[in-house]
C-alpha positions in Angstrom: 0.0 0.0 0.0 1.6 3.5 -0.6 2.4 5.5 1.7 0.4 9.4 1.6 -0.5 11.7 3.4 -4.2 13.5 3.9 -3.8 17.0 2.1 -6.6 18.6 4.1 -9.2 21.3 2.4 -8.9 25.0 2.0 -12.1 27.0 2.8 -11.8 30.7 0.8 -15.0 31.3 3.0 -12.8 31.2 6.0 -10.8 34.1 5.1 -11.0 37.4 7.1 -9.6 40.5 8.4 -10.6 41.3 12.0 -10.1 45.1 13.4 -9.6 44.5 17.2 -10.6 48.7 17.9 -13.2 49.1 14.6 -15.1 46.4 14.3 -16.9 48.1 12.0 -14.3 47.7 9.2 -14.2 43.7 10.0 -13.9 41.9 6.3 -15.9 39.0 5.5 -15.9 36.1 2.9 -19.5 38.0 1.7 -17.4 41.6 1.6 -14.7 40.2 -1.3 -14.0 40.2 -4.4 -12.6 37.0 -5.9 -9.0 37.7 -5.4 -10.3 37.9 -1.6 -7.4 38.3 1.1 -3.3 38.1 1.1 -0.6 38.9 3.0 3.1 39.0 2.6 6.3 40.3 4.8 8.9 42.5 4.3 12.4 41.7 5.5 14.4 38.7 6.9 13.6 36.6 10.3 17.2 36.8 11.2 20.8 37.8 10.2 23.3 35.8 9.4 26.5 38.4 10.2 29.5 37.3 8.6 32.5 36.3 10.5 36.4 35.5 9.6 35.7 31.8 10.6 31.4 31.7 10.2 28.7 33.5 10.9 26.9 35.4 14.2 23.7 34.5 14.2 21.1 37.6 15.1 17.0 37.0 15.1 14.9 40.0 14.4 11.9 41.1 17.0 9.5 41.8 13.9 8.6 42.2 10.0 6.6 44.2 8.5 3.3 42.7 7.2 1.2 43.8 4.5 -2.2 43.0 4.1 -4.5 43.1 0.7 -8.0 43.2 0.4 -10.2 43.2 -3.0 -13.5 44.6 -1.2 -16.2 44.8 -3.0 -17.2 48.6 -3.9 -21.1 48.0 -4.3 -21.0 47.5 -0.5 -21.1 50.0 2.5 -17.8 48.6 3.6 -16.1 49.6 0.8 -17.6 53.5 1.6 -16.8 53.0 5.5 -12.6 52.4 4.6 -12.9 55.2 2.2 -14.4 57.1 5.4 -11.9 55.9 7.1 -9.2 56.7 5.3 -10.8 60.5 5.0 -10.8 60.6 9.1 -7.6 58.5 10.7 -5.7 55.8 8.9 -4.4 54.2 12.1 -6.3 51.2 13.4 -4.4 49.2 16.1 -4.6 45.8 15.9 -5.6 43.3 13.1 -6.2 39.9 12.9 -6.4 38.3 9.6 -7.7 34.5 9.3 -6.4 32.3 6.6 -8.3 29.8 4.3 -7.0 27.0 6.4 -8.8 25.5 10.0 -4.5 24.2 10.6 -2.8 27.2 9.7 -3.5 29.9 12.5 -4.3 33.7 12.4 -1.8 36.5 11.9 -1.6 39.4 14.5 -0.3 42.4 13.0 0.5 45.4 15.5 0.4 49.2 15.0 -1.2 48.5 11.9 -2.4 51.6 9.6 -4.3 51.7 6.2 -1.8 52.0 4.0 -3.1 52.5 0.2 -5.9 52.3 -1.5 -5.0 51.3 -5.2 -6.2 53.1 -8.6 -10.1 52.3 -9.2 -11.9 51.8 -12.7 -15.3 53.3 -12.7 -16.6 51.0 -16.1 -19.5 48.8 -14.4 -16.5 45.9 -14.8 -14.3 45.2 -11.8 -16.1 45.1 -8.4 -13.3 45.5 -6.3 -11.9 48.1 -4.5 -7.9 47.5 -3.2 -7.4 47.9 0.2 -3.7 47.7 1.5 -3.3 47.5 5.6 0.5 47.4 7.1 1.1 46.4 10.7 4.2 44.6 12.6 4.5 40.8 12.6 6.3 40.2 15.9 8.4 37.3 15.6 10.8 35.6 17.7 9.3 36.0 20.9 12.1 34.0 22.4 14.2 37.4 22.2 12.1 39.4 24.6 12.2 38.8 28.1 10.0 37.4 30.3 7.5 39.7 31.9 
């Protein structure tokens, strides 16, 4: 018999962005356009410093984490972050849930609303680009114990 292993399922419903101080702005599988929710990092977990004989080894305490959401513009959440933007791009603390019951949530910190990308008024495209940024602490080892 071969050997395998289960691949589990993805669930794109899954996917969300939860705002810990507006829940107002929380994003839902309902508030997306197809392209839905990503996320991707900016800069290296650690340093490797060069040495004569090797190499020092030095973690970093965070990256930088950048969030993209394709809302869709035909709903009142697309108006609220456009409010929002107008009023205070800072929003605290995000939470963003993948498409995956295994993989857990990212916490980003300090996050603000970034951008909001170019839009195309033609009745084609439903989305409107949202872009959040907020720190990605990582190795918590580093930091002492409180």
């Amino acid at each position: 018999m071969p050997q395998y292993a289960v691949q589990g399922t993805l669930n794109r419903l899954r996917g969300s962005v939860v705002l810990n101080d507006f829940p107002e702005l929380t994003v839902h599988s309902y508030n997306l356009a197809k392209e839905a929710i990503s996320i991707g990092f900016e800069g290296d977990t650690s340093q490797l410093i060069g040495t004569l004989t090797g190499a020092v080894t030095s973690p970093e305490p965070y990256m930088l984490g950048t969030v993209t959401m394709h809302l869709v513009r035909s709903q009142a959440l697309a108006d609220a972050y456009k409010t929002q933007i107008e009023v205070a791009t800072t929003l605290g603390s995000v939470n963003i849930v993948t498409d995956s019951n295994t993989l857990s949530d990212f916490q980003l910190e300090n996050t603000v609303l970034m951008s909001l990308q170019e839009l195309t008024f033609d009745g084609n495209q439903a989305g409107m680009i949202v872009r959040l940024r907020g720190v990605y602490y990582i190795n918590a080892a580093l930091f002492p114990a409180s």
